[in-house]
C-alpha positions in Angstrom: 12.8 -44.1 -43.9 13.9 -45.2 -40.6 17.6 -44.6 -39.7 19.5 -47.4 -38.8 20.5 -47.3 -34.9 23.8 -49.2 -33.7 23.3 -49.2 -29.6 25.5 -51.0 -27.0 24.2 -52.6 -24.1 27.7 -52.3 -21.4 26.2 -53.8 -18.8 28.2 -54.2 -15.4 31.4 -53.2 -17.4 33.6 -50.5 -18.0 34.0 -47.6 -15.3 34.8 -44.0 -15.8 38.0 -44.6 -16.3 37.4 -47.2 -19.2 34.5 -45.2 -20.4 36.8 -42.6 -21.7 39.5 -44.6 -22.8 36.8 -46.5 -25.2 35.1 -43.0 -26.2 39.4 -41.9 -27.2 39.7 -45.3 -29.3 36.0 -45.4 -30.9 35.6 -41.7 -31.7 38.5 -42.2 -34.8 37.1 -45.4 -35.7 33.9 -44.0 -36.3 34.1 -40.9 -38.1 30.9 -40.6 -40.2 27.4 -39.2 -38.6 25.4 -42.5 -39.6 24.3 -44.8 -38.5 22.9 -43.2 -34.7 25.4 -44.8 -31.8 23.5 -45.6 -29.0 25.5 -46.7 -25.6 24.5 -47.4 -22.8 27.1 -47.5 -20.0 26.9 -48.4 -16.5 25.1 -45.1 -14.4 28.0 -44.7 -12.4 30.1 -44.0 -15.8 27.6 -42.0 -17.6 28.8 -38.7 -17.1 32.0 -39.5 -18.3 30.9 -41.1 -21.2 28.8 -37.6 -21.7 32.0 -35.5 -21.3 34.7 -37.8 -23.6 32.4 -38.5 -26.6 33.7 -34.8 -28.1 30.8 -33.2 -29.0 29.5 -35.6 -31.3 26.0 -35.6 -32.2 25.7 -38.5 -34.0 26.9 -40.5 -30.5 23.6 -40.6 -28.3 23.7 -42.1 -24.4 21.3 -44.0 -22.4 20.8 -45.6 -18.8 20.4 -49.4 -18.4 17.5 -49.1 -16.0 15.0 -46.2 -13.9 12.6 -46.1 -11.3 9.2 -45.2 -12.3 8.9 -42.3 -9.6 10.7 -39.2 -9.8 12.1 -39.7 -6.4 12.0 -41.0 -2.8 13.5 -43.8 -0.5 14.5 -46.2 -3.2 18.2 -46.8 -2.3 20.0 -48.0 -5.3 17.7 -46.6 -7.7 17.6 -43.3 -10.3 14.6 -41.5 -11.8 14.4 -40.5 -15.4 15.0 -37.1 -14.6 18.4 -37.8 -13.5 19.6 -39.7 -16.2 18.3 -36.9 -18.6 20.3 -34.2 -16.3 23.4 -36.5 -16.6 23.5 -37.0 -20.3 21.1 -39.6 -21.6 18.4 -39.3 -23.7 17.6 -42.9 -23.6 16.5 -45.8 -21.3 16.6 -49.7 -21.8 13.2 -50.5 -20.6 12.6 -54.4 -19.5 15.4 -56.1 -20.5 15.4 -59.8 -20.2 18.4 -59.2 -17.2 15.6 -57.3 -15.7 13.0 -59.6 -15.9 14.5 -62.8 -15.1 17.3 -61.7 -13.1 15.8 -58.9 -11.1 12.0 -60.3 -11.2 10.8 -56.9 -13.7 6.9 -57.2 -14.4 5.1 -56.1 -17.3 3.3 -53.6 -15.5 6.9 -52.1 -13.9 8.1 -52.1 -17.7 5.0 -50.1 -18.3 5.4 -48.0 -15.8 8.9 -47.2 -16.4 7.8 -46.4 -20.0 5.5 -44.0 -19.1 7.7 -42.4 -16.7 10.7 -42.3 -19.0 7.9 -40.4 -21.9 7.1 -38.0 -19.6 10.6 -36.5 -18.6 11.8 -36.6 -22.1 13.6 -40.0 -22.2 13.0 -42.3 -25.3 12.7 -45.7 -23.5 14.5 -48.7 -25.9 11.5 -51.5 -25.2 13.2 -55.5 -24.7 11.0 -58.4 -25.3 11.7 -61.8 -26.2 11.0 -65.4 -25.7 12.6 -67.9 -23.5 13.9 -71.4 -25.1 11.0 -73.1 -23.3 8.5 -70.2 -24.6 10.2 -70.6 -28.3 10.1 -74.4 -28.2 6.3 -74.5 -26.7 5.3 -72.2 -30.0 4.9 -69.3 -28.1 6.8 -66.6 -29.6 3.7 -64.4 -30.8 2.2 -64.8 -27.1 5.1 -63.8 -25.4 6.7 -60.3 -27.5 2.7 -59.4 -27.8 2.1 -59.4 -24.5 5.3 -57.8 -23.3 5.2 -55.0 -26.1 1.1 -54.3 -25.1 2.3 -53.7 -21.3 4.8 -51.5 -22.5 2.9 -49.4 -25.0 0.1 -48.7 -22.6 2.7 -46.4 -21.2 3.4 -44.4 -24.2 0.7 -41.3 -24.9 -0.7 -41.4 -28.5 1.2 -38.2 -29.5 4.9 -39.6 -28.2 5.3 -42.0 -31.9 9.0 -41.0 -31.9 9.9 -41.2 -28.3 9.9 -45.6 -27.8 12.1 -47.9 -29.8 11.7 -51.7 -29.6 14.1 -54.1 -29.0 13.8 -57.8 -29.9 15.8 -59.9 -28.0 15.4 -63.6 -27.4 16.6 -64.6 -24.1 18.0 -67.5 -25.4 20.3 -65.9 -27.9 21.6 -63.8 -25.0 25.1 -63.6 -24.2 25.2 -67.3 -25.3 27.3 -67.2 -29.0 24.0 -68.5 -30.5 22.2 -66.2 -32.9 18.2 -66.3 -34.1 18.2 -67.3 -37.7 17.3 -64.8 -40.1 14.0 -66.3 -40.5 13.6 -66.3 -36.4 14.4 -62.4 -36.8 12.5 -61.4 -39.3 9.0 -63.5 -37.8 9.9 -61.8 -34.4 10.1 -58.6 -36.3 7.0 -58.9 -38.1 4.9 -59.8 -35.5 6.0 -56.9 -33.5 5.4 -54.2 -36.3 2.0 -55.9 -37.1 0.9 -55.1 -33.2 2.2 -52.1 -33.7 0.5 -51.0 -36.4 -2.9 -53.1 -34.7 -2.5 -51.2 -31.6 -1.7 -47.6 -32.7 -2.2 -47.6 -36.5 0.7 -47.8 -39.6 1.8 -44.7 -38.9 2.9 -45.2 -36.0 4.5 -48.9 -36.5 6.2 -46.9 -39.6 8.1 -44.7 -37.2 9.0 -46.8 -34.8 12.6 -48.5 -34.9 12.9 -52.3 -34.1 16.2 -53.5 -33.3 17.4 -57.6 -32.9 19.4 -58.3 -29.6 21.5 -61.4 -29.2 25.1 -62.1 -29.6 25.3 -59.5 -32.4 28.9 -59.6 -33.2 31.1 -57.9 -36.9 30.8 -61.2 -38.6 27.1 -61.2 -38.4 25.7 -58.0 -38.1 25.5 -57.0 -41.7 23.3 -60.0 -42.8 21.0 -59.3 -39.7 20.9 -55.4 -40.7 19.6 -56.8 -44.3 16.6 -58.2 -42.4 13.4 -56.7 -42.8 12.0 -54.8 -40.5 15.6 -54.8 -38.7 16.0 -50.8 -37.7 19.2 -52.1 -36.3 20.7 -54.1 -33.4 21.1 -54.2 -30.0 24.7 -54.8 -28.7 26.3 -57.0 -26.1 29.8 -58.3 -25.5 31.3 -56.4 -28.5 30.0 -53.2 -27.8 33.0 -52.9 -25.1 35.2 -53.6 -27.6 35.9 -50.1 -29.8 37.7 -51.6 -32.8 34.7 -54.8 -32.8 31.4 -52.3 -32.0 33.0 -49.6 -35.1 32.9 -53.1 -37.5 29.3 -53.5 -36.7 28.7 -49.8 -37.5 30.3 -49.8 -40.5 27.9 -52.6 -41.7 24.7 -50.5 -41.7 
């Protein structure tokens, strides 16, 4: 059985300062060891997110973004090896910010993959569909493609070290949500490359989560979803008292 995973994208928000406050106010509201938490903070407030979570296993951290190289001249930039020596044992991996905002490429998301598997770092994959991709009956197209480019990273022996994320980018940070039918297609697809690509064992280890204005007063029907491993958080991940609700709904 796969355990359900309840991560939170932060984003540009919430500095060191915040970080702990919401780490003081979340850490009673949550005081079971499942589901795994999963945040991802900005990298600037990583480290205090690593020091105000009290010791609690069950509360994993990530970075929103790495370089593929392990260092150099890339102002701005920071290698998986420094995210792992800061506290994370994650890393959001093409994330639809990434690749429409910043111009990401399949190959880069690949890359960063790879790099992320090799210095111990379980990247979180993103793919999804655009409105006009959805609308032109693309969806299949689209997550395949994106989840191939990503995979070709991952070594056959590293099953447990890549989680999938399925996000449409039109359900993101908009208030609308994919249908539970949307979902669990998306989901299906995904699990069925999986398995095409690296066999059923594999695609039966890996955790798929749905990504798109996940919010309390939906999150329990989309955890019911097949194939949902668990979700991927926006907006009310910043909120402690909000992100605990969706917790308690796995």
């Amino acid at each position: 059985m796969r355990s359900k995973v309840i991560a939170g994208n932060w984003k540009m928000h919430h500095g060191p300062a915040a970080t702990r406050k919401f780490f003081n106010e979340f850490a009673p509201r949550f005081p079971g060891v499942e589901p795994t938490i999963l945040i991802f903070p900005p990298t600037i407030s990583l480290l205090a997110a690593a020091e105000s979570r009290g010791g609690r296993p069950e509360i994993s951290l990530g970075i929103q973004n790495i370089h593929w190289e392990t260092g150099g001249a890339f102002t701005g930039e920071h290698s998986a090896g420094m995210a792992l020596s800061a506290g994370a044992c994650f890393a959001l991996v093409g994330h639809s910010e990434r690749r429409h905002v910043f111009g990401e490429t399949d190959e880069e998301v690949g890359r960063k993959v790879g790099a992320a598997v090799v210095e111990g770092l379980s990247p979180v994959v993103c793919v999804g569909e655009t409105l006009d991709e959805r609308r032109a009956g693309r969806v299949e197209e689209i997550i395949v493609r994106q989840l191939d480019a990503a995979l070709l990273g991952v070594p056959e022996d590293a099953v447990k070290s890549i989680l999938v994320a399925y996000e449409p980018v039109w359900a993101i940070g908009t208030g609308e949500t994919a249908t539970v039918q949307d979902v669990e297609g998306a989901h299906g697809i995904l699990r069925r490359r999986l398995a095409g690509v690296r066999g059923e064992g594999f695609a039966s280890e890996v955790a798929i989560l749905y990504g798109g204005s996940v919010k309390p007063e939906n999150a329990a029907e989309l955890l019911k979803v097949t194939d949902v491993d668990g979700v991927l958080v926006g907006g009310a991940s910043l909120d402690p008292e909000s992100f605990a609700r969706i917790a308690e709904a796995a």
